[in-house]
ROSE-4610 file (N, C-alpha, C; in Angstrom, 1 decimal, always signed):
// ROSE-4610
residu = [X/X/X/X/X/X/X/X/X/X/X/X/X/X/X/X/X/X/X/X/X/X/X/X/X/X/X/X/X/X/X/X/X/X/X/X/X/X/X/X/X/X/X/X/X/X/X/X/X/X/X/X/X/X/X/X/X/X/X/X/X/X/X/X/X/X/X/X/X/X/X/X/X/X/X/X/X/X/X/X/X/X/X/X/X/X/X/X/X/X/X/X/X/X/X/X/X/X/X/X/X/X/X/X/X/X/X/X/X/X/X/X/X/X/X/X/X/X/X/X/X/X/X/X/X/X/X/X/X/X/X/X/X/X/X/X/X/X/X/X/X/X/X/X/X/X/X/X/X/X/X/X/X/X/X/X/X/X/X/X/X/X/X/X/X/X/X/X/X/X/X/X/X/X/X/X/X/X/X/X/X/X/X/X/X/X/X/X/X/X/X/X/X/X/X/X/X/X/X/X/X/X/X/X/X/X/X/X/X/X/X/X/X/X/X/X/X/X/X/X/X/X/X/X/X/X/X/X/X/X/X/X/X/X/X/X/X/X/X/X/X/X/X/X/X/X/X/X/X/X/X/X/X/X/X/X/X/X/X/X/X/X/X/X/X/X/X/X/X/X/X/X/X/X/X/X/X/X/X/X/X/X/X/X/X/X/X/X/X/X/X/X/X/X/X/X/X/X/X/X/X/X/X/X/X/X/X/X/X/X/X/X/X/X/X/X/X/X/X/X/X/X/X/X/X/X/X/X/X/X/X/X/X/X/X/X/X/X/X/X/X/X/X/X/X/X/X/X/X/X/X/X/X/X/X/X/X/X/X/X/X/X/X/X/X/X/X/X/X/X/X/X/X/X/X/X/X/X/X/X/X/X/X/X/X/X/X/X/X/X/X/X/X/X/X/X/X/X/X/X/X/X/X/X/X/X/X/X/X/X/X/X/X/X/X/X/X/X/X/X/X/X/X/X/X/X/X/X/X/X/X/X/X/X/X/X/X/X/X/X/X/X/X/X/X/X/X/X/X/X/X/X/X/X/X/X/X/X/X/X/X/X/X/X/X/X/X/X/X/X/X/X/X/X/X/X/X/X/X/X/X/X/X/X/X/X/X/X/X/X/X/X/X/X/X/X/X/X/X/X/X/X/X/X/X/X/X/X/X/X/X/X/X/X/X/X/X/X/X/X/X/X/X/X/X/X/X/X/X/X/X/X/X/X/X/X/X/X/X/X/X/X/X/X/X/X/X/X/X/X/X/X/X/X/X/X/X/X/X/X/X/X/X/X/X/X/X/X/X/X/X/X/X/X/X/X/X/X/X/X/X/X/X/X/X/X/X/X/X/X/X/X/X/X/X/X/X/X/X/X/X/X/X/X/X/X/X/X/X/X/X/X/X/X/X/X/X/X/X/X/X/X/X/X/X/X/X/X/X/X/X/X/X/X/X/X/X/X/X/X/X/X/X/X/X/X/X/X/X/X/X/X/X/X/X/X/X/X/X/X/X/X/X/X/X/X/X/X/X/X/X/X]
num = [1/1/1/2/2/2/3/3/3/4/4/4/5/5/5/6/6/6/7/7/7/8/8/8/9/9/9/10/10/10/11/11/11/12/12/12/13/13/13/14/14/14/15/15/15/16/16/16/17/17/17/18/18/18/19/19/19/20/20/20/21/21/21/22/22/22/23/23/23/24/24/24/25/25/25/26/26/26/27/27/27/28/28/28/29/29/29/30/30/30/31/31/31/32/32/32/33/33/33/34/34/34/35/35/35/36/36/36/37/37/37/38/38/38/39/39/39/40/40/40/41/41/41/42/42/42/43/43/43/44/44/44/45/45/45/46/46/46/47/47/47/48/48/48/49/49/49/50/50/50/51/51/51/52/52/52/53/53/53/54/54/54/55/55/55/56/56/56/57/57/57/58/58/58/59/59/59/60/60/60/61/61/61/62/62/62/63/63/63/64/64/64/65/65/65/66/66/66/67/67/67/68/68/68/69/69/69/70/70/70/71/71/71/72/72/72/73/73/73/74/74/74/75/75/75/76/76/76/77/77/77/78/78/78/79/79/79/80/80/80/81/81/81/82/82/82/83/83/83/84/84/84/85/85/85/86/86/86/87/87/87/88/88/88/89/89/89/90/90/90/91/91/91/92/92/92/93/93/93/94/94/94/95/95/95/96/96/96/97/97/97/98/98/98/99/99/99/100/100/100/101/101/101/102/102/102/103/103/103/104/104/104/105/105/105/106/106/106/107/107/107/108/108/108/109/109/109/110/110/110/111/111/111/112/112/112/113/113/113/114/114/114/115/115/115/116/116/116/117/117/117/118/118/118/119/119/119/120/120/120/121/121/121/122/122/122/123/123/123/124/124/124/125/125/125/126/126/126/127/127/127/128/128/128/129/129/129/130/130/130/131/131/131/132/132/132/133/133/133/134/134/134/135/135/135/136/136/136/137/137/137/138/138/138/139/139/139/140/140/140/141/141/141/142/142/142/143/143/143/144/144/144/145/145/145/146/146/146/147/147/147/148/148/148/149/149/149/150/150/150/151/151/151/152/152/152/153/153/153/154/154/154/155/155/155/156/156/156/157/157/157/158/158/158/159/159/159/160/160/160/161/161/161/162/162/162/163/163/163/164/164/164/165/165/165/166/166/166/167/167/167/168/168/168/169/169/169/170/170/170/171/171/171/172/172/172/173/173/173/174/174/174/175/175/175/176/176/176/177/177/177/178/178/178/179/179/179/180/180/180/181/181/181/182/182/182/183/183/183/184/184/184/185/185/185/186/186/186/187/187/187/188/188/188/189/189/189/190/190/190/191/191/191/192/192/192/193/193/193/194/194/194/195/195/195/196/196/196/197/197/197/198/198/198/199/199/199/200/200/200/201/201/201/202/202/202/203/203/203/204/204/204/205/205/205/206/206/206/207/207/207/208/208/208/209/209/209/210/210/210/211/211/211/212/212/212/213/213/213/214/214/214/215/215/215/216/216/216/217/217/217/218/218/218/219/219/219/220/220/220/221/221/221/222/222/222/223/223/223/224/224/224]
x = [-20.1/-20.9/-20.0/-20.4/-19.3/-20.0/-18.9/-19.5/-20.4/-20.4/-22.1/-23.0/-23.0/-24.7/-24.8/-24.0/-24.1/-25.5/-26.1/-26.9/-26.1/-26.7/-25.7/-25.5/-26.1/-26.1/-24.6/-24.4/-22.9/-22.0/-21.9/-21.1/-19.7/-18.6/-17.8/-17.8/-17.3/-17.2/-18.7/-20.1/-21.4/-21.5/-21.3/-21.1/-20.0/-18.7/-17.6/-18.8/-19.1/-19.8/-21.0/-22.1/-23.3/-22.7/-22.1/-21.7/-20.5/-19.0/-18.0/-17.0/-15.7/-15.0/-15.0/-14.9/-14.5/-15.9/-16.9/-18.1/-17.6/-16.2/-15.9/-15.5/-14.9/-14.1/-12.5/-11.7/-10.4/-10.2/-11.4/-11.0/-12.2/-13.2/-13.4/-12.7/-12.0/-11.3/-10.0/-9.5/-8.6/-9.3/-10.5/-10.9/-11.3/-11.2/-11.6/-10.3/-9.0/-7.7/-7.6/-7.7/-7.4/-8.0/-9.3/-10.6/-11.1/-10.2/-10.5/-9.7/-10.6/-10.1/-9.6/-9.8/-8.7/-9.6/-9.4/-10.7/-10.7/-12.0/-12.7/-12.5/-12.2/-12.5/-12.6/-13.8/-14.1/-13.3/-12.7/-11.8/-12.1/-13.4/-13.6/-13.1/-13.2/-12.9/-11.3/-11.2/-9.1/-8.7/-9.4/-8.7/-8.8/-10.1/-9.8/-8.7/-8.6/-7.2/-5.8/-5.9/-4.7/-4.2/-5.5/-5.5/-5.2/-5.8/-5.4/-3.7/-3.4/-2.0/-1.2/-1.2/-0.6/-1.0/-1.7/-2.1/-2.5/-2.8/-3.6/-3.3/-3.9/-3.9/-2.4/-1.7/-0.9/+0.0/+0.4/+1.3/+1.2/+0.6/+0.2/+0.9/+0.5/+0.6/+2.4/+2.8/+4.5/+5.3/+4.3/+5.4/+6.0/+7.7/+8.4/+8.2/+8.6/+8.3/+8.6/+9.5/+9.4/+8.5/+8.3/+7.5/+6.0/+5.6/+4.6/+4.0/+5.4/+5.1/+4.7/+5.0/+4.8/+2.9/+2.6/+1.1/+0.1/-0.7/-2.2/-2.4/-2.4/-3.3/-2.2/-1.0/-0.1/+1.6/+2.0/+2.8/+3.5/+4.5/+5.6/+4.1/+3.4/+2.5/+1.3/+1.0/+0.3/+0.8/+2.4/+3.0/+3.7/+3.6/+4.0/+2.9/+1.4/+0.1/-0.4/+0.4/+0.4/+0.9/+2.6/+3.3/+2.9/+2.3/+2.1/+1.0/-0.4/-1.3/-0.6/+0.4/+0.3/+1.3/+1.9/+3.5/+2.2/+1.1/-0.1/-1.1/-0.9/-1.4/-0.6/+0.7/+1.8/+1.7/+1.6/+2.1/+0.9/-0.2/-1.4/-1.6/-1.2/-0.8/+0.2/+1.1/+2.0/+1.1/+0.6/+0.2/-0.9/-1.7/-2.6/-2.0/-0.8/+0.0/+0.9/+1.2/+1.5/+0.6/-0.7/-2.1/-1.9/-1.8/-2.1/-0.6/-1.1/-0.1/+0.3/+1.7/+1.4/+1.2/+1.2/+0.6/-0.6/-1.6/-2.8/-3.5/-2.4/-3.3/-2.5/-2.7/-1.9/-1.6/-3.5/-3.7/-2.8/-3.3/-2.5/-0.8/-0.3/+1.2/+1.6/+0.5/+0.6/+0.6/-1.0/-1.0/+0.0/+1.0/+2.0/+3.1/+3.5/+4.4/+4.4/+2.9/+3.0/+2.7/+2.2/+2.5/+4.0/+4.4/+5.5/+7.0/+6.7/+7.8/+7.3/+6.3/+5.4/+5.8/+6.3/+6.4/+8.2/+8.9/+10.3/+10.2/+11.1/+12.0/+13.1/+13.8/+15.0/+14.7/+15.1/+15.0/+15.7/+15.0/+15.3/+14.7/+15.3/+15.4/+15.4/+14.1/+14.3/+13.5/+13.4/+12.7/+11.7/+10.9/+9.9/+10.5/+10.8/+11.3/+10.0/+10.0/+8.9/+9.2/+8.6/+9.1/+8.4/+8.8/+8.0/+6.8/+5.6/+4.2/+4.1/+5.2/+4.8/+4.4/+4.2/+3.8/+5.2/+5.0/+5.8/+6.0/+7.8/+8.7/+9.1/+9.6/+10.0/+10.1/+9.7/+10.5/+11.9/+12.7/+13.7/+14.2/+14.6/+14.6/+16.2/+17.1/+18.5/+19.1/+19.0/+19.7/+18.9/+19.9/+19.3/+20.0/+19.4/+20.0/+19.8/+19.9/+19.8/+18.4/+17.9/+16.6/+16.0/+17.1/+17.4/+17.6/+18.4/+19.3/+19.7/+19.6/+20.3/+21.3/+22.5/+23.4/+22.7/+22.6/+22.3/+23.2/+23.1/+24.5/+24.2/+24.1/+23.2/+24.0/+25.2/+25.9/+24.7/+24.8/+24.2/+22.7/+21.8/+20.2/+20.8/+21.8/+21.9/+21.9/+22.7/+23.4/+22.1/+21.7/+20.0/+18.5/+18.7/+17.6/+18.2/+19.4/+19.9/+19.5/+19.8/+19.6/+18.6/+17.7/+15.7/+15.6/+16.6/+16.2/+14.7/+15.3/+13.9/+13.9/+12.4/+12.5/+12.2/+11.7/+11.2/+11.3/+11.3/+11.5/+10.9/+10.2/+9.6/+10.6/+10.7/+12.0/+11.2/+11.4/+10.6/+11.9/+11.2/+11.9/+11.1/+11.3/+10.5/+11.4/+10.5/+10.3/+10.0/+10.9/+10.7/+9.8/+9.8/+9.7/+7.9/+7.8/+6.3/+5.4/+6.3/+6.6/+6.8/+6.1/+7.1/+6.7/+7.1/+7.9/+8.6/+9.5/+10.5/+11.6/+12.8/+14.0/+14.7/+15.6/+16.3/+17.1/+17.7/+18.8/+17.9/+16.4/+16.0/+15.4/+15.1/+15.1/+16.5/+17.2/+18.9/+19.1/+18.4/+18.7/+18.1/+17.2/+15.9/+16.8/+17.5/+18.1/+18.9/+19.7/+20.7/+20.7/+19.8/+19.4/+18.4/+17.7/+17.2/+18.2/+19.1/+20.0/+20.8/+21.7/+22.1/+21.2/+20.0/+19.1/+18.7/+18.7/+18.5/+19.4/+21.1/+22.2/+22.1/+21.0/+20.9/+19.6/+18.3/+17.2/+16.0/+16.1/+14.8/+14.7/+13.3/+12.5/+12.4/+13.1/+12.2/+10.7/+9.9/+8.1/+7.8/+8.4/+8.1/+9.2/+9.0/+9.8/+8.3/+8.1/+7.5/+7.8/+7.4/+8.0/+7.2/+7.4/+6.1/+6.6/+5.1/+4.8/+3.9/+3.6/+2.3/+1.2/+1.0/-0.7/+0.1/-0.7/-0.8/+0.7/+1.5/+2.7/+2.9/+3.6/+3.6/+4.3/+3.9/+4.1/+4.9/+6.3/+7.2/+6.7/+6.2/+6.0/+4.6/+3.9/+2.4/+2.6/+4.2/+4.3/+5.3/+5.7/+6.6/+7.5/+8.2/+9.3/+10.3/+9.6/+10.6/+10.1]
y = [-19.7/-18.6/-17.3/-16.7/-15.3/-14.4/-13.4/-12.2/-11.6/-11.4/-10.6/-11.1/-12.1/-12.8/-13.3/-12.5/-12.4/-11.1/-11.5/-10.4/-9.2/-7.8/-6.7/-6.4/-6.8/-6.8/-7.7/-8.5/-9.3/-9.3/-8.3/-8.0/-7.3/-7.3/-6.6/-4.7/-4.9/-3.4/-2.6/-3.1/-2.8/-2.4/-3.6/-3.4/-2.1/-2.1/-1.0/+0.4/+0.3/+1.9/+2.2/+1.0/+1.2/+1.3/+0.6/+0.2/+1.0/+1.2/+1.7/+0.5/+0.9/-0.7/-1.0/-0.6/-1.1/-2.2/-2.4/-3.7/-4.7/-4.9/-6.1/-6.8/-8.0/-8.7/-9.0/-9.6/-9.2/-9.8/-10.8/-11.6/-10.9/-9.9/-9.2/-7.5/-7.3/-6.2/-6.2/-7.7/-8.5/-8.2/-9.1/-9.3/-8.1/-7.1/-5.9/-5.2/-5.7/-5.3/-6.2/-7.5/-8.7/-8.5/-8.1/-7.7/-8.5/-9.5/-10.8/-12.0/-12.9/-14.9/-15.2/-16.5/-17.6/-18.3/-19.1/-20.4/-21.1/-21.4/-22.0/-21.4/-20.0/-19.6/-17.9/-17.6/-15.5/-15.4/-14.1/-13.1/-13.3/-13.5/-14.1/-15.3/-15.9/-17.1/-17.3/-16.6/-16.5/-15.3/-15.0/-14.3/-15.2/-15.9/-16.6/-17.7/-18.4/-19.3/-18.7/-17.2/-16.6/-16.4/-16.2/-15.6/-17.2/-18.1/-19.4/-20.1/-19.9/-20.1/-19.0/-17.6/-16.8/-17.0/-17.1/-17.3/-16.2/-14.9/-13.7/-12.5/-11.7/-10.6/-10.2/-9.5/-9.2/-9.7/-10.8/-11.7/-11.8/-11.4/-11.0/-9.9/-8.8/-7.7/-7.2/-8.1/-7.4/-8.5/-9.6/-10.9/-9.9/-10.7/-10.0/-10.8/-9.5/-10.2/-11.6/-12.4/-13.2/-14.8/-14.4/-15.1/-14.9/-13.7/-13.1/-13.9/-13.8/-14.5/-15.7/-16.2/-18.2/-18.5/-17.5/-18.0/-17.9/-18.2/-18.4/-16.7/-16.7/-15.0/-14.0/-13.8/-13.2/-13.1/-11.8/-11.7/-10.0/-9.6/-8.6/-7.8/-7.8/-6.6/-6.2/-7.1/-7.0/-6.8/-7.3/-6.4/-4.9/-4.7/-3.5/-2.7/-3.2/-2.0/-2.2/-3.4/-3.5/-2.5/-2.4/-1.9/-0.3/-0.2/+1.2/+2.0/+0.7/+1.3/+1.1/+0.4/+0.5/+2.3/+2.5/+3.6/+5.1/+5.1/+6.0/+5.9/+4.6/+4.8/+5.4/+5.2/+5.5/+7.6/+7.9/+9.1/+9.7/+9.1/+9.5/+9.8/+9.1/+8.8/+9.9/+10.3/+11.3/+12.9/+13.1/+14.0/+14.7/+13.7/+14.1/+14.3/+13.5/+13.6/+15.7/+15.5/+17.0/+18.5/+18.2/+18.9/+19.5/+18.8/+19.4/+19.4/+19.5/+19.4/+17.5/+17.3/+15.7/+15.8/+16.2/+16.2/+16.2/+17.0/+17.4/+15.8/+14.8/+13.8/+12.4/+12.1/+10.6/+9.7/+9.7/+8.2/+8.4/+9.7/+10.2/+9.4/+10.0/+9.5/+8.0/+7.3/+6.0/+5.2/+6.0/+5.1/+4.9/+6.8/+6.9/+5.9/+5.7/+5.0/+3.7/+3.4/+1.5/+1.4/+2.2/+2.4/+2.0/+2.8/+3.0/+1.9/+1.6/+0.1/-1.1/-1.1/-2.5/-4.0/-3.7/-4.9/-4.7/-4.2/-3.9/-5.5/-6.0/-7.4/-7.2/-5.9/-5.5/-4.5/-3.9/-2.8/-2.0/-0.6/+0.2/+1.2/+2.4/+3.4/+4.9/+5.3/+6.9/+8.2/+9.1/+10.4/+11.1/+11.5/+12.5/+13.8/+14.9/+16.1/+16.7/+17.7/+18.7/+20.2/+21.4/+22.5/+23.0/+24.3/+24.6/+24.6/+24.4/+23.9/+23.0/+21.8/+20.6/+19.8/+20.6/+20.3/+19.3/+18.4/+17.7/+18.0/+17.8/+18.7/+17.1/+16.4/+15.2/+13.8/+12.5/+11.7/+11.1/+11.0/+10.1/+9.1/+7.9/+6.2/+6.7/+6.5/+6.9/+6.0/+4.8/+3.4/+2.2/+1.3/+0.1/-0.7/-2.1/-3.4/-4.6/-5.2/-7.0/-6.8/-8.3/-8.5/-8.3/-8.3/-8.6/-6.7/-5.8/-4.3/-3.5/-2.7/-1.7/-0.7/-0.5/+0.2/+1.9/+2.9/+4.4/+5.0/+6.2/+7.0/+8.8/+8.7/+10.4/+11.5/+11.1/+12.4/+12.5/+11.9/+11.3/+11.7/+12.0/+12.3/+13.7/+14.2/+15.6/+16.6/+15.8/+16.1/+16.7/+15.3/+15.6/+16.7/+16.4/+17.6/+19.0/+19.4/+20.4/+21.3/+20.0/+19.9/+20.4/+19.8/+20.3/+21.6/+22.3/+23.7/+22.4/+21.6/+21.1/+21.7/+22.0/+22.3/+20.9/+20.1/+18.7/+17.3/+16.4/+15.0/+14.3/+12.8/+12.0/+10.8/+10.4/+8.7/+8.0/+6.6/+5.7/+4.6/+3.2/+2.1/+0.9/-0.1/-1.3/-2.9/-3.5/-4.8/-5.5/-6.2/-7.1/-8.0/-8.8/-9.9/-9.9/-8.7/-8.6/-7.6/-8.3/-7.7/-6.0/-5.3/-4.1/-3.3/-4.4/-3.9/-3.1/-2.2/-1.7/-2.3/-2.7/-3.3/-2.4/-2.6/-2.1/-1.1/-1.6/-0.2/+0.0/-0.1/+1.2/+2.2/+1.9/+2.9/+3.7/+3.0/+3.5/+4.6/+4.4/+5.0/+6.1/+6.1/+7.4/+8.2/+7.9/+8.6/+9.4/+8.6/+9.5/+10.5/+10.0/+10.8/+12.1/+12.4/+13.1/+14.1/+13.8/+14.3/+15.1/+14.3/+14.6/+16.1/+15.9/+16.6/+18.0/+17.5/+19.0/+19.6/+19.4/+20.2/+21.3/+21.0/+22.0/+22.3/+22.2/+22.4/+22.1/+20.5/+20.1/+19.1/+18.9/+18.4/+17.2/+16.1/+14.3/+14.5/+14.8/+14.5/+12.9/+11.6/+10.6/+9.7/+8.5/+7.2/+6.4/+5.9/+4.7/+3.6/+2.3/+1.0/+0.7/+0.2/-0.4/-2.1/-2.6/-4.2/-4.5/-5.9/-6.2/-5.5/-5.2/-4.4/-2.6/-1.9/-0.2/-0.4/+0.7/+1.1/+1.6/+1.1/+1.8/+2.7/+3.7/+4.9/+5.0/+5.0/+5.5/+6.6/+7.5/+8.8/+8.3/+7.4/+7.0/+6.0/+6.0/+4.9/+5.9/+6.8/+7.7/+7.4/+6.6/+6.6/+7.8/+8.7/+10.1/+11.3]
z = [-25.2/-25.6/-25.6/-26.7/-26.5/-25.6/-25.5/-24.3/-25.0/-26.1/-26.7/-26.3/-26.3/-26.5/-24.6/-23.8/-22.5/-22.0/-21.1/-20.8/-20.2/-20.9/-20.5/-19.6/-18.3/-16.9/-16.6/-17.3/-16.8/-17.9/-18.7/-19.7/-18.6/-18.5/-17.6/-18.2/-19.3/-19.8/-19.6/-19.8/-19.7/-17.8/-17.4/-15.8/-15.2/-15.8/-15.5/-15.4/-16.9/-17.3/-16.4/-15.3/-14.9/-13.6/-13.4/-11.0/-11.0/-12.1/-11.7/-11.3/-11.6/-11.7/-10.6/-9.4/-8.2/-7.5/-8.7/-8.7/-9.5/-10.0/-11.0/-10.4/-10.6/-9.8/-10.7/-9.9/-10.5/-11.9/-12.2/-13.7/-14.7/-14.0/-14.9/-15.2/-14.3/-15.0/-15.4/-15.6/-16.3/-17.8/-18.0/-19.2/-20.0/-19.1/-20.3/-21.0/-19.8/-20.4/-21.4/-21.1/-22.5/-23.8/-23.6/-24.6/-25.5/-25.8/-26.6/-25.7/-26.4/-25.8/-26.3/-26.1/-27.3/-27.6/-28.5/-29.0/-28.2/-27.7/-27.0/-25.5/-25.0/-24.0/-24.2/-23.9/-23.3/-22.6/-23.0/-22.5/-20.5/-20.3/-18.9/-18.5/-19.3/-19.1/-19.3/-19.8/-20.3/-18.9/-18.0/-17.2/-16.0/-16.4/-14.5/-14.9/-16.0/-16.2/-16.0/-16.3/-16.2/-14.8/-13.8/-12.1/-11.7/-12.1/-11.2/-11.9/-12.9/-13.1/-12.2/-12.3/-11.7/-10.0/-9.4/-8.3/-7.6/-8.2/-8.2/-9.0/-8.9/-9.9/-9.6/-8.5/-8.1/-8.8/-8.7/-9.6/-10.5/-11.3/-12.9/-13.3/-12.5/-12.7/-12.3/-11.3/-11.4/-12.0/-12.8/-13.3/-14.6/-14.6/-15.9/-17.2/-18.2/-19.2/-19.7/-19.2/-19.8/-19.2/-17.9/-17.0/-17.6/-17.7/-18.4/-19.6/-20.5/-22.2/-22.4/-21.0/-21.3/-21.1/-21.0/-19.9/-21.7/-21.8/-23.2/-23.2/-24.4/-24.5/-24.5/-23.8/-23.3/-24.4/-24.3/-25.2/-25.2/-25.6/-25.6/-25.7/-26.4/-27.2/-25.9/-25.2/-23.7/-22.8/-22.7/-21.5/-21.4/-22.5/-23.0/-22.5/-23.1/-22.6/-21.0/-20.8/-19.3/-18.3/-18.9/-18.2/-17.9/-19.4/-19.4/-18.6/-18.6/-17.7/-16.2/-15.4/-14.5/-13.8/-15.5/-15.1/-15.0/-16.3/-16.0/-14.2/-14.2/-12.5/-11.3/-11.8/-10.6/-10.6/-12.0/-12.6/-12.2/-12.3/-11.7/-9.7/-9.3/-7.8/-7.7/-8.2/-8.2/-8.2/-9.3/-9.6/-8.6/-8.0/-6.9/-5.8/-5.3/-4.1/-3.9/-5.5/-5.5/-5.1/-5.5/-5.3/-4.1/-2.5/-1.9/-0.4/+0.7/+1.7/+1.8/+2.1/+2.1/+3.3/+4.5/+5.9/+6.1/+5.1/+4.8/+4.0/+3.5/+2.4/+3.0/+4.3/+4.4/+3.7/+3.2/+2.4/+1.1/+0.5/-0.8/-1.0/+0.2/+0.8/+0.4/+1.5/+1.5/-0.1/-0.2/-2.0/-2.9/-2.6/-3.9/-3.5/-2.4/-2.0/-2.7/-1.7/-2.2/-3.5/-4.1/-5.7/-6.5/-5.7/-6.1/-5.6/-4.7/-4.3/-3.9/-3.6/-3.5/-4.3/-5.3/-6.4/-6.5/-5.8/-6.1/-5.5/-6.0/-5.5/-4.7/-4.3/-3.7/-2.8/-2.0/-1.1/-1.7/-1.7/-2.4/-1.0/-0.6/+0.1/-0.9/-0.5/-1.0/-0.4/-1.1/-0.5/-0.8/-0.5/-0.8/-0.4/-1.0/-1.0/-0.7/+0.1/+0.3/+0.3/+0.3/+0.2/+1.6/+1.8/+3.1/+3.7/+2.6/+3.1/+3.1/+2.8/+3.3/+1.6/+0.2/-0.8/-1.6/-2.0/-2.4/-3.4/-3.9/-5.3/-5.9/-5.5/-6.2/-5.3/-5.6/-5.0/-5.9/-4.9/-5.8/-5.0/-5.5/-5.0/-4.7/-4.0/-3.7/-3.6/-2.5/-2.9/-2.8/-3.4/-3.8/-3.2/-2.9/-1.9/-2.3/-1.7/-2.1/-1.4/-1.4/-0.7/+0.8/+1.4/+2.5/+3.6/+2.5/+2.5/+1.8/+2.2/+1.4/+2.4/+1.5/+2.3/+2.4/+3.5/+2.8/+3.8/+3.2/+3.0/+3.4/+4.8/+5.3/+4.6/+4.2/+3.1/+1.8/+1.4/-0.1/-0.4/+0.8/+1.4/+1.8/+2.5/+2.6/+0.8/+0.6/-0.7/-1.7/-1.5/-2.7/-2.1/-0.9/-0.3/-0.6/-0.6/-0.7/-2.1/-3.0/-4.8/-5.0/-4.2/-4.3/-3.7/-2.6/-1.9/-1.1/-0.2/+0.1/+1.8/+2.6/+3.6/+4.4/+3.8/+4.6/+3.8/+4.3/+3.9/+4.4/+3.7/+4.2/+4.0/+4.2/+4.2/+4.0/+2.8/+2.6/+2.1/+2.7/+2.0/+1.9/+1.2/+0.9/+1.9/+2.4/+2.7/+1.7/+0.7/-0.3/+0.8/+2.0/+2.3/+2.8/+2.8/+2.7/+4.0/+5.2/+6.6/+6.6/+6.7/+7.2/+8.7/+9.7/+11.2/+10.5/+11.4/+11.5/+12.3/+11.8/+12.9/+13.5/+14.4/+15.0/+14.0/+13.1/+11.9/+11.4/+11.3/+10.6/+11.7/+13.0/+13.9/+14.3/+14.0/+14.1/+13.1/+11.7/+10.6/+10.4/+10.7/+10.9/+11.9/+13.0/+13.9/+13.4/+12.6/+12.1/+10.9/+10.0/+9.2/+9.5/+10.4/+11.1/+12.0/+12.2/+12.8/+11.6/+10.8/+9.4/+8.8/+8.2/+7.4/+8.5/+9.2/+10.9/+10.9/+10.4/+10.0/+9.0/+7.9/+7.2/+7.2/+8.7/+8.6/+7.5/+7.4/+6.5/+7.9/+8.0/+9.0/+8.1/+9.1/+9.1/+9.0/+8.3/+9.4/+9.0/+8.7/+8.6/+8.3/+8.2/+7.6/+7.5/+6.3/+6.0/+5.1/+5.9/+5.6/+4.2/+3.7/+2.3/+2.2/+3.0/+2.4/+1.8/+2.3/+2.0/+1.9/+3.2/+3.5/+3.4/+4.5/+4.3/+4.6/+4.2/+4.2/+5.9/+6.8/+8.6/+8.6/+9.3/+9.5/+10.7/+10.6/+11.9/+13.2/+12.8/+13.2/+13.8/+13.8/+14.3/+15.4/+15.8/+16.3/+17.7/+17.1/+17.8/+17.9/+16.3/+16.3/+15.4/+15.3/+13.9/+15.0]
């Protein structure tokens, strides 16, 4: 049966516009991205085959393209409007993070982050620049590692806060492995970079880890 001749009450796009998406479930707000099926399966029905081959939305959503192309339904022309709603979500997450104090918006903080390196496969280390009220001017990712590290370089973080005229810094890096404890060198590393950045007076006010779940906050733990 096609989704028309579904009662409007379990139509997904009908449902999005009456309850708000966050009442869908993940293979119906799949299917309103897909918007069409394949013969002999609704666009519902082509998302829950897609979620149980992929083994959750998540994995859909950071598989590459060529992992992507092999799956029914799926193709350069879907990853493309893929990629783009997720780079409009990031740029969105940005834009509100700038709005206000980042001390004043944690969650804001957190979101942009795990937005933003959550699905990296490598550890990647970078910054939130801030100006004197604390209002965020740029992030920028600064190095990059194997799965396991990343080398960083407190010249190299002096260097670029400088660039920004920044009064404050947040430090952020990703846990490909899912985990984000803090280890021993990244408590080492916050040390020194804190030390470093205090040379030319921009304030550490955080380090956060980004895994699996909420991004951990160094400074909540009393370690910055």
């Amino acid at each position: 049966m096609s989704i028309r001749d579904w009662p409007a009450a379990e139509r997904p796009r009908e449902k999005l516009l009456e309850l708000g998406a966050a009442a869908l479930s993940d293979a119906e707000l799949l299917a309103i991205f897909l918007r069409t099926g394949v013969a002999g399966k609704s666009a519902v029905d082509l998302a829950r085959h897609l979620l149980a081959d992929f083994g959750s939305l998540r994995a859909l959503l950071e598989a590459d393209l060529q992992s992507f192309g092999q799956h029914l339904g799926l193709g350069p022309a879907k990853f493309a409007q893929l990629q783009a709603v997720l780079e409009m979500g990031r740029r969105h997450l940005a834009e509100r993070l700038r709005r206000d104090s980042a001390l004043e918006s944690p969650q804001a903080v957190r979101d942009y982050l795990k937005a933003r390196l959550r699905h990296e496969p490598h550890e990647v280390f970078g910054c939130l620049f801030l100006d004197a009220k604390h209002r965020v001017i740029c992030f920028e990712a600064l190095f990059f590692g194997s799965i396991d590290g990343a080398s960083v370089y407190p010249r190299q973080v002096v260097k670029r806060a400088l660039a920004h005229n920044a009064a404050a810094a947040i430090l952020v890096h990703n846990h490909p492995s899912g985990v984000a404890e803090p280890s021993q060198a990244d408590r080492l590393l916050t040390e020194r970079l804190k030390e470093a950045l205090g040379m030319i007076e921009v304030r550490v006010l955080d380090h956060f880890i980004v895994g699996d779940g909420e991004p951990l906050s160094m400074a909540e733990y009393g370690w910055v």
